[in-house]
C-alpha positions as CSV (number, residue, x, y, z in Angstrom):
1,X,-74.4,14.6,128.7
2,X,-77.0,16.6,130.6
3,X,-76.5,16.8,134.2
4,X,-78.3,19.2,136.8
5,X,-77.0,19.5,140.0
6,X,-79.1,21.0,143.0
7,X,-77.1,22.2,145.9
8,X,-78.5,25.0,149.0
9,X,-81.1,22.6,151.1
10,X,-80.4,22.0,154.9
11,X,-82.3,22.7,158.2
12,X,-84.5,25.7,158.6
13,X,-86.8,27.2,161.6
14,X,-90.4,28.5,160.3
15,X,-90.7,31.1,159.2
16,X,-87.3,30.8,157.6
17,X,-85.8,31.3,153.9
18,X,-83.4,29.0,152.2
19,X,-82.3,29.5,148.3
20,X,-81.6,26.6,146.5
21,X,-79.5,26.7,143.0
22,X,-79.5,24.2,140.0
23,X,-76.6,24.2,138.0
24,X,-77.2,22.9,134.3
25,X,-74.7,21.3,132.2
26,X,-74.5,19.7,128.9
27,X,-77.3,21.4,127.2
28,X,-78.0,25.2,125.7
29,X,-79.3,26.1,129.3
30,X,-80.7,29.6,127.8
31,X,-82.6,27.4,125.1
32,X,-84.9,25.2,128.0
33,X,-87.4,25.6,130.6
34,X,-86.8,24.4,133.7
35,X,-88.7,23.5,137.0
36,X,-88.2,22.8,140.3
37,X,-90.1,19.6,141.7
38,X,-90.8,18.5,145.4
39,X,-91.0,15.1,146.8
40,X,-92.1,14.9,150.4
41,X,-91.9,11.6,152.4
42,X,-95.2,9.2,151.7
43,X,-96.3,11.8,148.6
44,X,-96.1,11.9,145.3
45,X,-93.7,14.1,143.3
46,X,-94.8,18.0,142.5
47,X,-94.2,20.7,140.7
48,X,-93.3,23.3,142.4
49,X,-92.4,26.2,139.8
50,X,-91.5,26.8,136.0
51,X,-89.5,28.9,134.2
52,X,-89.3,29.6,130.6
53,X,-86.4,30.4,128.5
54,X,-85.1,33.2,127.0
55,X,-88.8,35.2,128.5
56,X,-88.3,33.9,132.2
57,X,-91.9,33.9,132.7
58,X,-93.3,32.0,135.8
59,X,-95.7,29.9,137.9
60,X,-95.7,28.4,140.8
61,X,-98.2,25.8,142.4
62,X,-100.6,27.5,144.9
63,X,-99.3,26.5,147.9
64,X,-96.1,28.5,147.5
65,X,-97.3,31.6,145.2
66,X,-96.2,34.5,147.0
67,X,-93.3,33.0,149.1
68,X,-91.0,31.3,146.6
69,X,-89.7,32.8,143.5
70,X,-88.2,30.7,141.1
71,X,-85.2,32.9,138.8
72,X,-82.8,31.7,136.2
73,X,-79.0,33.2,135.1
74,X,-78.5,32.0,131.7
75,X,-74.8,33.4,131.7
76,X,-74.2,31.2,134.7
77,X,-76.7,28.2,133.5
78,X,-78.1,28.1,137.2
79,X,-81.8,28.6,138.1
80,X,-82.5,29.4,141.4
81,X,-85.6,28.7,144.2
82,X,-85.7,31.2,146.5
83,X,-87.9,30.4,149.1
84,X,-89.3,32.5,152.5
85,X,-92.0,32.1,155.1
86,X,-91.2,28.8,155.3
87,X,-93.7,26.1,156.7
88,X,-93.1,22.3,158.0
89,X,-95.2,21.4,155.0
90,X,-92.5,22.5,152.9
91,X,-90.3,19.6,154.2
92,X,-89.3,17.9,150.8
93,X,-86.4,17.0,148.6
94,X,-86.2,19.7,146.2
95,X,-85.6,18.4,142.5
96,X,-84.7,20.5,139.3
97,X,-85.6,19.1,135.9
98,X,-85.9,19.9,132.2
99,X,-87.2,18.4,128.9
100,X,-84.1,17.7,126.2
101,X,-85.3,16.3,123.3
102,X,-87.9,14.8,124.2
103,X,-85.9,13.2,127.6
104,X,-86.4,14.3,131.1
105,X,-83.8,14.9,133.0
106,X,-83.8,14.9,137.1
107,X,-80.7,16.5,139.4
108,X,-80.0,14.0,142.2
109,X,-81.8,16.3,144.6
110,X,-81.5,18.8,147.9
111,X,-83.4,17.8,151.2
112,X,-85.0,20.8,152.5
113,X,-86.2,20.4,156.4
114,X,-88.3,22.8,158.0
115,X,-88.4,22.2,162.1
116,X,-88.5,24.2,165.2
């Protein structure tokens, strides 16, 4: 079955970078977008960034374009976050997701903490 498994959150000063991987099982990773989705405490759930398939082409919600960069290594069926200049705002579990016929599918999640 399809699983996704985040991993690469933890405790980070402002200013900081943290990269957080997503590996994908189950499915034809190379055949799927996939995003990465933020939930901070009291909000709702966000999108965060997209990548395509086979094309890798991107976007990113405004409030991180130009410090996060989403990537994807088909051979490896992982997608990475990479993510710099971080602010307390950022302070979220980080969730990657993908559409499988017609299902979502969610990772269990990484908490990402951004403190002094």
């Amino acid at each position: 079955q399809v699983q996704l498994v985040e991993s690469g959150g933890g405790l980070v000063q402002p200013g900081g970078s943290l990269r957080l991987s997503c590996a994908a099982s189950g499915f034809t990773f190379s055949n799927y977008a996939m995003n990465w989705y933020r939930q901070a405490p009291g909000k709702e759930r966000e999108l965060v960034a997209r990548i395509t398939s086979i094309g890798g082409s991107t976007n990113y919600a405004d409030s991180v374009k130009g410090r996060f960069t989403i990537s994807r290594d088909n051979a490896k069926n992982t997608v990475y976050l990479q993510m710099n200049t971080l602010k307390p705002e950022d302070t979220a579990v980080y969730y990657c997701n993908t559409r499988w016929y017609g299902a979502i599918y969610w990772g269990q999640g990484t908490q990402v903490t951004v403190s002094s």
